[in-house]
PDB file with one MODEL, atoms N, CA, C and O in Angstrom:
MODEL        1
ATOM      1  N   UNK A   1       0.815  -1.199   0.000  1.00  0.00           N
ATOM      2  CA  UNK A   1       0.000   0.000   0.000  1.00  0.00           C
ATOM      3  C   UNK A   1       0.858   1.262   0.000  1.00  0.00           C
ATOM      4  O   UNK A   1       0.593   2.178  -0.779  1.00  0.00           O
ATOM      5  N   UNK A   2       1.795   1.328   0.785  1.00  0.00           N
ATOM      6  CA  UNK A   2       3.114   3.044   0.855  1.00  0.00           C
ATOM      7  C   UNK A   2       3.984   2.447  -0.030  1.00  0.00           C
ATOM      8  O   UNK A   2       4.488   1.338  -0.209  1.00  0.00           O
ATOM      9  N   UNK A   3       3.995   3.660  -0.577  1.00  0.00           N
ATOM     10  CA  UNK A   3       4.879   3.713  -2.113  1.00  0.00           C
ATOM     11  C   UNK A   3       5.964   4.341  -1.317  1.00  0.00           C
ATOM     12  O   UNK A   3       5.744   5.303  -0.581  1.00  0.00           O
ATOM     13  N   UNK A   4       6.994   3.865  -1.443  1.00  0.00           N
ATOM     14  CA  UNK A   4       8.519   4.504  -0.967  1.00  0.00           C
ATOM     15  C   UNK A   4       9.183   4.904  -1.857  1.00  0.00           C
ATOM     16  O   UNK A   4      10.326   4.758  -1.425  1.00  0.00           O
ATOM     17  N   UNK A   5       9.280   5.474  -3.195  1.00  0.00           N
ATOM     18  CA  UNK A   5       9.590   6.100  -4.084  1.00  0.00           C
ATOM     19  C   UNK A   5      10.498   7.593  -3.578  1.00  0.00           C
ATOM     20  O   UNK A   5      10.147   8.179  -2.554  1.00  0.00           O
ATOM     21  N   UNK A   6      11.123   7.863  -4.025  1.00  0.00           N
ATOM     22  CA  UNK A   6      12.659   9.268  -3.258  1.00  0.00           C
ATOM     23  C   UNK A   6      11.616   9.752  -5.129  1.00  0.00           C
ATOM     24  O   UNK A   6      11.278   9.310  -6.227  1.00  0.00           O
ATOM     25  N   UNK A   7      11.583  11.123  -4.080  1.00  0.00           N
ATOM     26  CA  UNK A   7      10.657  12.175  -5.166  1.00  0.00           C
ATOM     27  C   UNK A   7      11.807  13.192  -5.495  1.00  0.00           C
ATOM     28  O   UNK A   7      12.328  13.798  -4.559  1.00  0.00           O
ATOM     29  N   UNK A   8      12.036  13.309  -6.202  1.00  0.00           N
ATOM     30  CA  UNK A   8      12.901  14.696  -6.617  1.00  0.00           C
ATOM     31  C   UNK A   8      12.204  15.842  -7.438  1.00  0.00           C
ATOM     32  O   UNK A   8      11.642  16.006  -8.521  1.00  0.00           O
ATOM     33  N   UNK A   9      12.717  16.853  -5.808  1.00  0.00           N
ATOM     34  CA  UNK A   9      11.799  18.131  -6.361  1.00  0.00           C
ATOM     35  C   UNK A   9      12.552  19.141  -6.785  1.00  0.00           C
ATOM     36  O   UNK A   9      13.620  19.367  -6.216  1.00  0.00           O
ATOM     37  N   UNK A  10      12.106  19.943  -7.894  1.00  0.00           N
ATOM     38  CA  UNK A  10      13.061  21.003  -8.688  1.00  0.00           C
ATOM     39  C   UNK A  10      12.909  22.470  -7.594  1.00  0.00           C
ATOM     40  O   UNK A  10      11.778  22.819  -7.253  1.00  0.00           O
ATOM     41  N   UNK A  11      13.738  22.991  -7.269  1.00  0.00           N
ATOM     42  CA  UNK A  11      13.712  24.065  -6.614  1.00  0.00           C
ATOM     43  C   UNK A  11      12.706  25.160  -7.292  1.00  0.00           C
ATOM     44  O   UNK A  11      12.265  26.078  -6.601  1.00  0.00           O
ATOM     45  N   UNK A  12      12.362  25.030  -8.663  1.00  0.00           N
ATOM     46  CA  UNK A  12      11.531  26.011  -9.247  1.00  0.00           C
ATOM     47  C   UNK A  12      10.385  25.666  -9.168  1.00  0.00           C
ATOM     48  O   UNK A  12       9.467  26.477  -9.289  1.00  0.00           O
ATOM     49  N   UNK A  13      10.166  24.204  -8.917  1.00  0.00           N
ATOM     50  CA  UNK A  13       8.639  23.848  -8.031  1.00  0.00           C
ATOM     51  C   UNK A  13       8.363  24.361  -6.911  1.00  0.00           C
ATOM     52  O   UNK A  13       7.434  25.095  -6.572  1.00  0.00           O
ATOM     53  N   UNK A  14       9.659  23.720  -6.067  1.00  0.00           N
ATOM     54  CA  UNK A  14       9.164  24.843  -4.775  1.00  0.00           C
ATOM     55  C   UNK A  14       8.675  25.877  -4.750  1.00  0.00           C
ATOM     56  O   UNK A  14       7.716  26.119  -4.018  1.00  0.00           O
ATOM     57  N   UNK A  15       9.154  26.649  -5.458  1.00  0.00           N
ATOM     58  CA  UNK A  15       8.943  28.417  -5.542  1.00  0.00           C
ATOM     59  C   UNK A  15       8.124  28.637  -5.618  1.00  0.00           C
ATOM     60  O   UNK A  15       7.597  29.335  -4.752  1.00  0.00           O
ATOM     61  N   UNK A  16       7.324  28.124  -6.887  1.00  0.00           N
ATOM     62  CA  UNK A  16       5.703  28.268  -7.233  1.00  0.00           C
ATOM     63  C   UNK A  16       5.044  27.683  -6.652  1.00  0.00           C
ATOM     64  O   UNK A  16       3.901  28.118  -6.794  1.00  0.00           O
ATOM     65  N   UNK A  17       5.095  26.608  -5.808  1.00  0.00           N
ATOM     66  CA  UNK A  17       3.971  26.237  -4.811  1.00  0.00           C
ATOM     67  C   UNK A  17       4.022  27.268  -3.690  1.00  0.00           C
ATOM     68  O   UNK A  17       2.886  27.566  -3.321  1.00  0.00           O
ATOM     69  N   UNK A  18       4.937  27.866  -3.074  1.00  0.00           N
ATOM     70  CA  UNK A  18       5.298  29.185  -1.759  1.00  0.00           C
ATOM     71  C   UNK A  18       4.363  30.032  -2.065  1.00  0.00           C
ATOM     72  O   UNK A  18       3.359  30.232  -1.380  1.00  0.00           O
ATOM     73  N   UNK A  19       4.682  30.668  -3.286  1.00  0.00           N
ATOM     74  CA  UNK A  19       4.232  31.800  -4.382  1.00  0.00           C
ATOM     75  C   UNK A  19       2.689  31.312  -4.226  1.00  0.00           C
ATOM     76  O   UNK A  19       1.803  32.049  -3.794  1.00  0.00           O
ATOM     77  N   UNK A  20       2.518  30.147  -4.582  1.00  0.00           N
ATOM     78  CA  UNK A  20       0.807  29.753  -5.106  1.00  0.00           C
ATOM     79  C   UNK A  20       0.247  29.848  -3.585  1.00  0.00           C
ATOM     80  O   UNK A  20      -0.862  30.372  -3.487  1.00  0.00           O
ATOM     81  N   UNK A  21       0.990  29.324  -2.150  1.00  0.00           N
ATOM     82  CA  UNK A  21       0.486  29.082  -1.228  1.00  0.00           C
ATOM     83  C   UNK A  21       0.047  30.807  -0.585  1.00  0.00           C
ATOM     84  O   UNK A  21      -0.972  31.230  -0.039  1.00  0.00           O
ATOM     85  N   UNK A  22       1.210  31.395  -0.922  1.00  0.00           N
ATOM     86  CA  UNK A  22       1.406  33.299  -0.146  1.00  0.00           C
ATOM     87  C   UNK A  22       0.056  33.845  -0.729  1.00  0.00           C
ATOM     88  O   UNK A  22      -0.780  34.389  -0.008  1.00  0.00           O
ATOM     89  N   UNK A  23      -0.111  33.657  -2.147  1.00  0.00           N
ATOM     90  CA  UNK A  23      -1.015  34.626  -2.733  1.00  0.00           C
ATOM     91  C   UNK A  23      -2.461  33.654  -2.246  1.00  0.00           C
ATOM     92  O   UNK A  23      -3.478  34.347  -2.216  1.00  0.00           O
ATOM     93  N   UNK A  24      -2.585  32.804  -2.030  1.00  0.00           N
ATOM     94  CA  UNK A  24      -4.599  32.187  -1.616  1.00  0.00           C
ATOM     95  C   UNK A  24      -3.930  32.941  -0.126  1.00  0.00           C
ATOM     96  O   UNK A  24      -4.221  34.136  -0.164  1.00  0.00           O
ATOM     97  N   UNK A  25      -3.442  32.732   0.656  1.00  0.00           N
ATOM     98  CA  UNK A  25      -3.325  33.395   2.008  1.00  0.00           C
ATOM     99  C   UNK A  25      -3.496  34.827   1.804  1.00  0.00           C
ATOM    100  O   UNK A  25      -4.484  35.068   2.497  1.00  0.00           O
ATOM    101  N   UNK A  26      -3.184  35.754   1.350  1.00  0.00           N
ATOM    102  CA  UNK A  26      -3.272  36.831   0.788  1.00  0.00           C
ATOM    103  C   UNK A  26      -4.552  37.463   0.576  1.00  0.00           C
ATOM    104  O   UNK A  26      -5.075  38.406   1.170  1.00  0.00           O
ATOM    105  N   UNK A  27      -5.111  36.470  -0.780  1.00  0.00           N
ATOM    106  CA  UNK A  27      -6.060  36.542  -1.225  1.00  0.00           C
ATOM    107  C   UNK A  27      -7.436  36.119   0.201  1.00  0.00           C
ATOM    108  O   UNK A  27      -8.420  36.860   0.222  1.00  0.00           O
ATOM    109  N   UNK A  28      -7.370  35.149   1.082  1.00  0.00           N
ATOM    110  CA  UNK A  28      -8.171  34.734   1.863  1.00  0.00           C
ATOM    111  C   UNK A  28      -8.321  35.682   2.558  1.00  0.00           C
ATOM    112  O   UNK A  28      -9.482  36.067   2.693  1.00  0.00           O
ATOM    113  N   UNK A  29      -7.413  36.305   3.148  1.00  0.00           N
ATOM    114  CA  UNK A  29      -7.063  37.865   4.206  1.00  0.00           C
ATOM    115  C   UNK A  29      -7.996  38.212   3.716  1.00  0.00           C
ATOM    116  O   UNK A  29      -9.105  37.801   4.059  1.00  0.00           O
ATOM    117  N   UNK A  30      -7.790  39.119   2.718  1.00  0.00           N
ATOM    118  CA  UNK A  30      -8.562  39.960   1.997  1.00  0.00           C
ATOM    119  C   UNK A  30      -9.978  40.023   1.798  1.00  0.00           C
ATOM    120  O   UNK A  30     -10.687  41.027   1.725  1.00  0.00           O
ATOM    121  N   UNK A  31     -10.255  38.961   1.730  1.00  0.00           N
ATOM    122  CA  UNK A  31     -11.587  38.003   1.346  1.00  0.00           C
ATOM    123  C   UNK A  31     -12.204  38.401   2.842  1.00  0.00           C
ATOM    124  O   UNK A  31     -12.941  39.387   2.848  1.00  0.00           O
ATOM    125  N   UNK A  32     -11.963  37.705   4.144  1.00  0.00           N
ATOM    126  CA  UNK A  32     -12.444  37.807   5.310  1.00  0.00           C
ATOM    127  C   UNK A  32     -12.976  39.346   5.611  1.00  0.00           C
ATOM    128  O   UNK A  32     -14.128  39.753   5.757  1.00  0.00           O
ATOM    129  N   UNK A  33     -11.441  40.205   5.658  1.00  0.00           N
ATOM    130  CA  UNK A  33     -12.175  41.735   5.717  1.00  0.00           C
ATOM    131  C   UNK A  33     -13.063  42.080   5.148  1.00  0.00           C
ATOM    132  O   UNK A  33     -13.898  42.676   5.829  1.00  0.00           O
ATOM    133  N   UNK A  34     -13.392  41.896   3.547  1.00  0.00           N
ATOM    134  CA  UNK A  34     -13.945  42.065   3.182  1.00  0.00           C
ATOM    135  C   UNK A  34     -16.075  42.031   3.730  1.00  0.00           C
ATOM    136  O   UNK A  34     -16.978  42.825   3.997  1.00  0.00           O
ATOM    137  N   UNK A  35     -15.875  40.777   3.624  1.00  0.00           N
ATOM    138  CA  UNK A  35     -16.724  39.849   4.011  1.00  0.00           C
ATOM    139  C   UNK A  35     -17.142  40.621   5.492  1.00  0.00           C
ATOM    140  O   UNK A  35     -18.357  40.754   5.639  1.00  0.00           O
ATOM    141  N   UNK A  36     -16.343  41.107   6.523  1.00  0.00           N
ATOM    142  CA  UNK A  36     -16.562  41.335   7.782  1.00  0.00           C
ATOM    143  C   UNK A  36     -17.309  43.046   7.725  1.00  0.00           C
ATOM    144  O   UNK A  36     -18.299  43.399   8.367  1.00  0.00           O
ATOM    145  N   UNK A  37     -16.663  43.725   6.967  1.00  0.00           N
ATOM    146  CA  UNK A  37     -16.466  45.042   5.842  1.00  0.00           C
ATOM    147  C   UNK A  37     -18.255  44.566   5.115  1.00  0.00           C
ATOM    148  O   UNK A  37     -18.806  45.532   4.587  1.00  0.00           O
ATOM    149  N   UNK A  38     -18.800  43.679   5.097  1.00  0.00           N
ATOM    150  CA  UNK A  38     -20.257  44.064   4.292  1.00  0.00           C
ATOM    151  C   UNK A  38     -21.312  43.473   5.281  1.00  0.00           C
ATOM    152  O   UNK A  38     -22.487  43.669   4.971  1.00  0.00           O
ATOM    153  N   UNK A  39     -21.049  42.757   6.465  1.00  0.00           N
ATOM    154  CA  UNK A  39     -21.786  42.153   7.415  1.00  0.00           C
ATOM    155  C   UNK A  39     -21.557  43.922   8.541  1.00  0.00           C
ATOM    156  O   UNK A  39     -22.213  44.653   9.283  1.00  0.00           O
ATOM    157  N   UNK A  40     -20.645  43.839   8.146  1.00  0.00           N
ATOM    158  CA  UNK A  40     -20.907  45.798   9.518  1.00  0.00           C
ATOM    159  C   UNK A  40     -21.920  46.805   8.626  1.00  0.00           C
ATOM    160  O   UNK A  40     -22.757  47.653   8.935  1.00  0.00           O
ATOM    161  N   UNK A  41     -21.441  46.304   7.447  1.00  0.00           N
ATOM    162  CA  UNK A  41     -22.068  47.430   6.696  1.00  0.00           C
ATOM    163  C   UNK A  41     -23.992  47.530   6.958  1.00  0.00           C
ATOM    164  O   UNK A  41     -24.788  48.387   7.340  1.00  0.00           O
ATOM    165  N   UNK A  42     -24.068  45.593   6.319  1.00  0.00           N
ATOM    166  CA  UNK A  42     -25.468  45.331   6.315  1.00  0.00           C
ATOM    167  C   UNK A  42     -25.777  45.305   8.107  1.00  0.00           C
ATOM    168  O   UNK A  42     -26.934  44.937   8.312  1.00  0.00           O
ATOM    169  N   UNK A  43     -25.409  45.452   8.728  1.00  0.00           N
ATOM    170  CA  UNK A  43     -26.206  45.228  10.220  1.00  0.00           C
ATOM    171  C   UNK A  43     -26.138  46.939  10.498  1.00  0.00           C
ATOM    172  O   UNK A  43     -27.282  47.294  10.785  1.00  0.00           O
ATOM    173  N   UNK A  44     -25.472  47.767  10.507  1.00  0.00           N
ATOM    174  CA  UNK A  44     -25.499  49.459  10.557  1.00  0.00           C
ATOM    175  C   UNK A  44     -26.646  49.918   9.187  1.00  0.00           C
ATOM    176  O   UNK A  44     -27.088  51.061   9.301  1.00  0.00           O
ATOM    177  N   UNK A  45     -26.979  49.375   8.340  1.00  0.00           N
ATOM    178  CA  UNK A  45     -27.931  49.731   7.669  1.00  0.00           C
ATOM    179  C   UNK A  45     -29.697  48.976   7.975  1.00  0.00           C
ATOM    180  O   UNK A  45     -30.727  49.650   7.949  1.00  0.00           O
ATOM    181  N   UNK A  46     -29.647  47.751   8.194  1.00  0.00           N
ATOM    182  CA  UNK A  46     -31.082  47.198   8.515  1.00  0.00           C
ATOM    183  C   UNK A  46     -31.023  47.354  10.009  1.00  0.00           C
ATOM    184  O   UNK A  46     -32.177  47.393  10.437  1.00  0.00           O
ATOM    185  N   UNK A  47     -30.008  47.473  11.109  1.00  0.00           N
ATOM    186  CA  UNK A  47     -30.311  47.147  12.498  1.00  0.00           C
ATOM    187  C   UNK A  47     -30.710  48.574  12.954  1.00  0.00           C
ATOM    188  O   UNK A  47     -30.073  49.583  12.652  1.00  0.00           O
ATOM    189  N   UNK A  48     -31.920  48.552  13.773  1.00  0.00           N
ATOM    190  CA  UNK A  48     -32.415  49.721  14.311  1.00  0.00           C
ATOM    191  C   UNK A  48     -31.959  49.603  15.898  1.00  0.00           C
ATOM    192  O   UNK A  48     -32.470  48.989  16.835  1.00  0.00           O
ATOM    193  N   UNK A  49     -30.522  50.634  15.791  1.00  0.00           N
ATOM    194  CA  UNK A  49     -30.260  50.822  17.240  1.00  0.00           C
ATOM    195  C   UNK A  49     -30.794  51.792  18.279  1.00  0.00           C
ATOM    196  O   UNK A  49     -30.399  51.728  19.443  1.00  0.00           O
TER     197      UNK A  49
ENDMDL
END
């Protein structure tokens, strides 16, 4: 069933998976504020304080 196979990885793979991993982290950040940024928005506009 475990494949024991020695993987050889190109250092320019690495890079672009870092790169691919930094920017969805990035991108997710962003996303959350956002997201938090239209739930303040919509509860200060329908909530009668």
């Amino acid at each position: 069933m475990a494949n024991h196979k020695v993987v050889n990885v190109d250092s320019k793979d690495v890079q672009n998976a870092e790169k691919m991993w930094h920017n969805f982290t990035v991108f997710g950040k962003y996303t959350v504020l956002a997201i938090c940024a239209l739930m303040a928005g919509l509860a200060a506009a329908f909530v009668q304080f």
